[in-house]
N, C-alpha and C positions, 0 to 999 in steps of 0.2 A: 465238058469242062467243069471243072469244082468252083461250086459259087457258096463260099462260108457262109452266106445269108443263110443258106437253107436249114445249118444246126440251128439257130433262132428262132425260125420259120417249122421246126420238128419236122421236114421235108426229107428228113437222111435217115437213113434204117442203121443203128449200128449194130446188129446185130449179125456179124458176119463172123462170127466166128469160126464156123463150120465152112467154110467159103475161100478156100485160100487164091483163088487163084481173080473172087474181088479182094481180095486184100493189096494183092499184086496189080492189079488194072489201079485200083484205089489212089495209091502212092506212089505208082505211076504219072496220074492223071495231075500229082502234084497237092493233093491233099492234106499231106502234112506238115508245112510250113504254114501255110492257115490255121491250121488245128491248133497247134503252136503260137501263133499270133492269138488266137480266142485265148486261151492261159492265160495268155499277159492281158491283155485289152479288152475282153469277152464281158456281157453282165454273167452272176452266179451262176445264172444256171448255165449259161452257154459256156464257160469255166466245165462245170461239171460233166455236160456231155459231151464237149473235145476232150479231156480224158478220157473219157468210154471209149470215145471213138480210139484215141491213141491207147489205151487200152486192147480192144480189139485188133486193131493194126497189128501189135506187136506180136499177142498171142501166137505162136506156133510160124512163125513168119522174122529167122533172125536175121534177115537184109532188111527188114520192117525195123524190127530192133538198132540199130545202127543208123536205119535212115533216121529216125526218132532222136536218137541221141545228138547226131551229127547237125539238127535243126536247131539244134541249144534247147530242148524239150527240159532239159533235167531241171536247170535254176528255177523257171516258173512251177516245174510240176513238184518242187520244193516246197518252193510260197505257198501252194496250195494247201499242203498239211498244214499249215498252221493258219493261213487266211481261208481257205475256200469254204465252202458249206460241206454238211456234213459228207453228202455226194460225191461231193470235188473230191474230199481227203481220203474217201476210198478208193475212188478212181486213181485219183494220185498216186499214190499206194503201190495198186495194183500194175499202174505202166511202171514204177519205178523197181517194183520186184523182175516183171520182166525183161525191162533193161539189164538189170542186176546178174540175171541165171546164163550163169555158159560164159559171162562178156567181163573180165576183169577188168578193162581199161572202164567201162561204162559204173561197175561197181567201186571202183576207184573215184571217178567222179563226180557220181551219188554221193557216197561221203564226203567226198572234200566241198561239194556243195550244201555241206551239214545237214543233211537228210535222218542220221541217226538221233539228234535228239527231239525233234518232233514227230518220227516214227514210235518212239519208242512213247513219248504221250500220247499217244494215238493210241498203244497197243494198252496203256493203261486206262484213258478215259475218254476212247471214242465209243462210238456205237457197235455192235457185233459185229457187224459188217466190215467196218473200217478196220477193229481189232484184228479179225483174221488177215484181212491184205497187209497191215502193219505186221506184224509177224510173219508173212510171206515174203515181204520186203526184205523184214532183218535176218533172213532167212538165207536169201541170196547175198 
């Protein structure tokens, strides 16, 4: 059973991205509507690594994608470019490039949750990191 203490607790491994078939038991188990919830309500850093995690989820996994978007993932993982720490807004970033690739209704919604103009200050005066996923983003 997924218990979101544990992103707080650094109890969760997000590093599955090589792993699809936890990615599928993962979002199964109902994992990301929590994830989701930590965005909105989360302190920074559990903000930053429910991204990763939603992040990882998405990776290479586009029923992951969908489930992600369909959680209302998009508006919080919005806020984050411009509120979250510098982590968040790359995480941020990088689910919302995800979302974005292959899924036009998802990149439709991105923008009209005005994702493009704090991607694109991101892509001008975030950190390297966040630059490239902001240009991944606007990419998609």
């Amino acid at each position: 059973e997924w218990d979101p203490d544990c992103v707080l607790k650094g109890q969760l491994s997000f590093d599955f991205s090589n792993h699809s078939n936890k990615k599928v038991a993962i979002a199964r188990a109902g994992a990301i509507p929590p994830l989701v919830e930590l965005l909105i309500s989360g302190s920074k850093k559990a903000q930053a690594k429910a991204a990763g995690a939603l992040w990882n989820l998405a990776c290479g996994n586009a029923d992951n994608a969908v489930a992600i978007a369909k959680a209302d993932a998009i508006p919080p993982l919005v806020k984050l470019l411009t509120s979250g720490s510098e982590e968040a807004q790359g995480n941020a970033a990088a689910v919302l490039s995800i979302l974005a690739c292959r899924n036009a209704d998802n990149a439709v919604a991105i923008a009209k949750a005005g994702a493009i103009p704090p991607l694109v200050e991101l892509l001008i005066s975030g950190s390297k990191k966040a630059q490239a996923k902001a240009a991944g983003a606007l990419w998609n």
